[in-house]
BAMAR-150646 format. One record per residue (C-alpha): x, y, z. Coordinates in steps of 0.2 Angstrom, whole numbers, padded with zeros to 4 digits, always signed. Each point is the difference from the previous one (the first is absolute). Layout:
XYZ
...
***
This chain:
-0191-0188+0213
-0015+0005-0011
+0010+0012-0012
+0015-0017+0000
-0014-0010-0005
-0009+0011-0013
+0017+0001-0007
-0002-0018-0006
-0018+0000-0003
+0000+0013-0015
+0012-0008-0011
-0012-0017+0001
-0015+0011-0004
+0005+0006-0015
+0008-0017-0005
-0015-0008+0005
-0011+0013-0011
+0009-0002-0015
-0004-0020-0001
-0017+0005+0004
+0000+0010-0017
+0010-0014-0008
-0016-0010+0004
-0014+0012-0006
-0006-0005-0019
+0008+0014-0012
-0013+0010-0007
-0006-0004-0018
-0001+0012-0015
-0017+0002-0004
-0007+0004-0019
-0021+0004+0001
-0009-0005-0013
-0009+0019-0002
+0017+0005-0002
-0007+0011-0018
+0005+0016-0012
-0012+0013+0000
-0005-0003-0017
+0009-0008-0016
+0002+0014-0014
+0014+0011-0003
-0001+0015-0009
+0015+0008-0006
+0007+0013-0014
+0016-0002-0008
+0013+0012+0002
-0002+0001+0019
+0005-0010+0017
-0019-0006+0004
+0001-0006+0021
-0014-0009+0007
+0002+0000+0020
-0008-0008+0012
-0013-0011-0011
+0006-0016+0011
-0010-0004+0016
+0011-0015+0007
-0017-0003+0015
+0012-0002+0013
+0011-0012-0011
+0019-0002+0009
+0013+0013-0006
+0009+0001-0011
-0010-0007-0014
+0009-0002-0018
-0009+0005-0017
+0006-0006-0015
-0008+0004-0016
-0003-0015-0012
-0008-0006-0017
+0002+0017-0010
-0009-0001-0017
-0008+0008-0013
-0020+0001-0001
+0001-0013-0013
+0009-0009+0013
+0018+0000-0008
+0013+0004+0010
+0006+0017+0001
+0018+0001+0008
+0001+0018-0006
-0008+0004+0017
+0015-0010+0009
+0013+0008-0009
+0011+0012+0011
+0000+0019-0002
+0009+0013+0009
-0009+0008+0014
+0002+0014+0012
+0000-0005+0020
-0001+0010+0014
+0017-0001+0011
-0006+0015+0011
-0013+0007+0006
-0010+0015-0010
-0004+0012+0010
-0006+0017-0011
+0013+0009+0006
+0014-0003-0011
+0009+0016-0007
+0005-0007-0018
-0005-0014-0013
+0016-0006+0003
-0005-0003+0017
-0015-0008-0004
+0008-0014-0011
+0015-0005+0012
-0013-0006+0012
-0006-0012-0014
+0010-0016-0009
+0000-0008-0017
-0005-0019+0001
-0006-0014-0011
-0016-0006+0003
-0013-0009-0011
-0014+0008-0007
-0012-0008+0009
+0005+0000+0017
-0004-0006+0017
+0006+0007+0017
+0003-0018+0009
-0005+0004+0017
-0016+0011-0004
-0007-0007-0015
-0001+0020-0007
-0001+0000-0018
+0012+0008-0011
-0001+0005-0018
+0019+0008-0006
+0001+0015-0009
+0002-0008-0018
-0005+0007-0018
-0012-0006-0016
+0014-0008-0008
+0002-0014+0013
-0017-0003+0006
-0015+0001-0011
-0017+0006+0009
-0013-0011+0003
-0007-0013+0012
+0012-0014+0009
+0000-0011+0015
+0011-0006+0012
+0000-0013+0017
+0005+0006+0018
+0005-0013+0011
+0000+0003+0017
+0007-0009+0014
+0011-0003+0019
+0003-0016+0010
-0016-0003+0002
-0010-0001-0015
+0000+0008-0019
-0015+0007-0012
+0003+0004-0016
-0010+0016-0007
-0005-0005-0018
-0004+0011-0015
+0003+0016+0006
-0004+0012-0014
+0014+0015-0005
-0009+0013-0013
+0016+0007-0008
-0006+0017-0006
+0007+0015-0012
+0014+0012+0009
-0010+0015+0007
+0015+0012-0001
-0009+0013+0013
-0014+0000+0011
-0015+0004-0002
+0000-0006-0016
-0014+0003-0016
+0004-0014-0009
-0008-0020+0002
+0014-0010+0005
-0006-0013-0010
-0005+0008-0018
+0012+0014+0001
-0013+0010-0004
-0006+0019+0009
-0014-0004+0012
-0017+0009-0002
-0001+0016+0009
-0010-0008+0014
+0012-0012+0002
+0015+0011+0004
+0002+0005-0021
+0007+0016+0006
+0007+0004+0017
-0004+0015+0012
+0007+0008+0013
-0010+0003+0019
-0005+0019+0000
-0003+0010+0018
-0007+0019-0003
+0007+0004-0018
-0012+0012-0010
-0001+0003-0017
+0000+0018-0008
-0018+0003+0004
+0004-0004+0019
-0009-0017-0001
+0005-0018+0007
+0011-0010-0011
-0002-0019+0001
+0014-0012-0003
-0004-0003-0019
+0003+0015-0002
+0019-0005+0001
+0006-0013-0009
+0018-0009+0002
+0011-0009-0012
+0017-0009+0002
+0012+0001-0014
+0016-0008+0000
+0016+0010-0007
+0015-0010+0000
+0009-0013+0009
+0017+0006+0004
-0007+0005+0019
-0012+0000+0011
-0008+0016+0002
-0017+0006+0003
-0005+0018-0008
-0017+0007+0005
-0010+0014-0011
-0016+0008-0001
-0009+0008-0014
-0017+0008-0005
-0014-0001-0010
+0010+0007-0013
+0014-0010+0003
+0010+0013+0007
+0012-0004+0014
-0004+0005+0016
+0013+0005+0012
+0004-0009+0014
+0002+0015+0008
-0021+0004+0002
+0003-0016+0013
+0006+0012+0013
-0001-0010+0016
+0012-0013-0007
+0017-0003+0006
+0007-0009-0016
+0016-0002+0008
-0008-0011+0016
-0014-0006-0011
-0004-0019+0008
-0014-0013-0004
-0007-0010+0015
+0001-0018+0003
-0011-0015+0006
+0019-0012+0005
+0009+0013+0005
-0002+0014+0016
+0000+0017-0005
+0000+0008-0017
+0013-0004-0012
+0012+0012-0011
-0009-0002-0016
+0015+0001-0012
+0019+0006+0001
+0010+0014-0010
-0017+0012-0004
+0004+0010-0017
-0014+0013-0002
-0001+0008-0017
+0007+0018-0003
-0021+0006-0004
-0007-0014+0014
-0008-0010-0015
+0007-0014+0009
+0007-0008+0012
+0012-0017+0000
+0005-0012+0013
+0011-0016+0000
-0011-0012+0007
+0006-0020+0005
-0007-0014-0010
-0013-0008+0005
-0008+0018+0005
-0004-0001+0014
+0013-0011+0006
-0012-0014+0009
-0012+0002-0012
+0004-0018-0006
+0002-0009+0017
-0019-0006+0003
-0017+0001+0000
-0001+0018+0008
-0002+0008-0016
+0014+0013+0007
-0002+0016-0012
+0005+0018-0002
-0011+0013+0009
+0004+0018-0007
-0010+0014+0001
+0002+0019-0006
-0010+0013+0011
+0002+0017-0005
-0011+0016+0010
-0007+0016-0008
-0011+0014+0008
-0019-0002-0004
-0010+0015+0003
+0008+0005+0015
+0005-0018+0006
+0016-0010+0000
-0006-0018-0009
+0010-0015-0005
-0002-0013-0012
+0010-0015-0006
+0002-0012-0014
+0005-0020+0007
+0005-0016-0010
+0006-0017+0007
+0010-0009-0013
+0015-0012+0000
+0013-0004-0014
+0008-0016-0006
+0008-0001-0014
+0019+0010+0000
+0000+0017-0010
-0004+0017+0000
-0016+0004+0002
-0011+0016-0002
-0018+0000+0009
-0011+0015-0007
-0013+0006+0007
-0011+0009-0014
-0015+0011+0005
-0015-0002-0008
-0007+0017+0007
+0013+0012+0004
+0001+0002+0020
+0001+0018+0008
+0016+0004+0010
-0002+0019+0001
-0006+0010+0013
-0018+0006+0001
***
């Protein structure tokens, strides 16, 4: 009798529950007023995608908020629709792991779309500044609205500030993005490697200004990297006095991705070890563009030598990052010639 009767109770119980929902009051959106941006200035450099992530605290706001960007003008307040203007971008369709075999395999995970310059991700509110060149927007200072908003309410975010610097074609990079001209030596005029346990000649400590490095861009038909060393005299020095490195599994480490990253493909080492040339994907490295993690190159070259008796090693280190497509040389001149023999 119970189980006949629970039968016919169950069915009413759900009917009767769903009326009860039915009556319940459906839930509002809510938009709070200290819904804010972490700030309202944009710095960005011209002939790079510049992301900003995360700058948008929605302070419990209803999901999904929309962002739309608004109001774009010049500082003299004329409008300037060359920020609105569409331009070819690269997406990610996959996900980058650091273990891809091939540049080719790099670039079929990514997709060619049109976005405009100034861009918006709807959802986030993360800031995007396309990859764009000199000739179609001019540096300088500009502003633009954000107008945020769901069911239940809107703010609109006025005057946000975008400083549209000079291209910085590597990182780090001597020159002021603003002049064009070489910072003083202070200021990053020349630029040094990190040194651990190298000794000059006379067996004493060298210190990183001992070493500068320079970029020097060769040509634009690929994008390769070539790596040299030479001395005081400018003489080259052969890789080869780098003994504990294995050029062929050379890798750099990375802040996005686990684990260390092949540094480049196809490695061509010259007949007397002058140097040494890998093709490298552009950006270099790859995320270096996708936000504000400042995701660089970390290379070092350790070599050991016998020092009165005792095995010793030493290294030269450099975090950098590339930009702008080419093929590029980064020397590393000594300024006080290092000592690679034996003692």
């Amino acid at each position: 009798m119970k189980k006949h009767m629970l039968r016919w109770l169950l069915p009413v119980m759900f009917v009767l529950t769903g009326c009860y929902k039915e009556l319940l009051p459906k839930e509002k959106d809510y938009f709070s007023n200290d819904a804010a941006f972490n700030g309202d200035e944009y710095m960005v450099n011209i002939g790079r995608t510049n992301v900003f992530i995360a700058k948008f605290n929605p302070n419990y706001s209803t999901q999904p908020l929309d962002f739309i960007i608004q109001q774009v003008v010049h500082r003299d307040g004329s409008p300037a629709p060359e920020l609105l203007e569409q331009v070819d971008t690269w997406q990610w369709k996959k996900f980058y792991s650091g273990q891809e075999k091939t540049i080719a395999e790099i670039y079929d995970k990514r997709i060619r779309q049109k976005r405009p310059v100034l861009d918006i991700r709807p959802n986030s509110g993360d800031v995007i500044f396309w990859n764009t060149d000199s000739s179609r927007i001019k540096p300088g200072l500009y502003y633009f609205d954000i107008l945020v908003k769901n069911n239940g309410g809107q703010k609109l975010f006025q005057r946000r500030k975008l400083y549209v610097k000079r291209p910085r074609p590597y990182e780090p990079y001597e020159f002021n993005d603003d002049t064009g001209e070489r910072k003083k030596d202070e200021d990053g005029g020349i630029l040094h490697p990190s040194l651990s346990g190298v000794k000059d000649d006379l067996n004493n400590n060298m210190n990183n200004t001992d070493v500068n490095v320079y970029f020097r861009k060769t040509g634009t038909e690929s994008n390769t990297l070539t790596i040299k060393f030479f001395d005081k005299d400018s003489l080259p020095v052969k890789l080869s006095r780098f003994n504990l490195i294995k050029w062929d599994s050379l890798a750099y480490t990375s802040k996005i991705t686990d684990g260390p990253i092949r540094f480049g493909f196809n490695r061509r080492m010259a007949a007397d070890s002058s140097a040494v040339t890998y093709d490298i994907p552009n950006p270099f490295p790859v995320l270096a563009d996708v936000g504000s993690t400042d995701e660089r190159a970390f290379i070092s070259f350790p070599y050991e030598r016998i020092a009165f008796g005792s095995r010793t090693k030493a290294s030269l280190a450099f975090t950098f990052g590339i930009f702008e497509p080419g093929s590029w040389e980064m020397i590393f001149k000594f300024k006080v010639n290092p000592r690679f023999k034996n003692d």
